[in-house]
C-alpha positions in Angstrom: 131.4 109.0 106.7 130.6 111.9 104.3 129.8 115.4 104.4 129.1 117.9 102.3 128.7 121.5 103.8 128.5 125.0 102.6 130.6 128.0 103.0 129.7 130.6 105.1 131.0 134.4 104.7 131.5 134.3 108.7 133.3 130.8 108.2 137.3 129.9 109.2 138.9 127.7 106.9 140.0 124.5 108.6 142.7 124.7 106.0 143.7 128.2 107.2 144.4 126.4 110.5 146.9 123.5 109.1 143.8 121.0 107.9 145.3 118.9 105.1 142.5 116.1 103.8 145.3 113.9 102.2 144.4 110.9 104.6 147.5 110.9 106.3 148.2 113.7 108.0 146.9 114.1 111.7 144.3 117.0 112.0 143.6 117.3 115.7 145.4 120.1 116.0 143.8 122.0 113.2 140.5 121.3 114.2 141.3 122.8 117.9 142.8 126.1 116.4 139.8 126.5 113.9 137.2 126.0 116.2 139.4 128.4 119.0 139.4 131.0 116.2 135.5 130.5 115.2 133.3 132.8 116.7 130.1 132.3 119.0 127.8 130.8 116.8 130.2 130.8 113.7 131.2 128.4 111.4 134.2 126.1 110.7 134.2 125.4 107.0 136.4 121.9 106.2 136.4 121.4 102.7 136.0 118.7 100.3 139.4 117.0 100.6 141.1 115.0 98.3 141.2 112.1 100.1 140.6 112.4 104.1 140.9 114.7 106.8 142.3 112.5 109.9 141.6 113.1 113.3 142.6 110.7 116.1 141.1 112.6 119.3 137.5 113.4 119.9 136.6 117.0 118.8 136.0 119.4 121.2 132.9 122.0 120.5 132.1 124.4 124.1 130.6 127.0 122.0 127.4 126.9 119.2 129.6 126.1 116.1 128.6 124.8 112.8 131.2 122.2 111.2 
């Protein structure tokens, strides 16, 4: 699956949060700790890795949040 998203201002950076897209490394925890730091209705920006971002649990989102 593929997506392409834009950068918000108001964004975190999953990378920010320990996201590495090299297709090996598990990202579960970096995608809890950039949507904990996201706002209400904020963004978390995951950019275009080089390969993929892995994740090996669903992800969790209580809050509005924009991937």
């Amino acid at each position: 699956m593929s997506y392409i998203t834009r950068r918000s201002s108001s964004a975190v950076n999953l990378q920010t949060f320990g996201g590495n897209g090299d297709g090996v490394t598990n990202n579960d925890a970096a995608f809890a700790r950039a949507i904990a730091a996201a706002s209400i209705g904020g963004s978390v920006y995951v950019p275009e890795p080089a390969v993929e971002y892995v994740i090996t649990a669903p992800i969790a989102v209580g809050n509005p949040l924009t991937l």
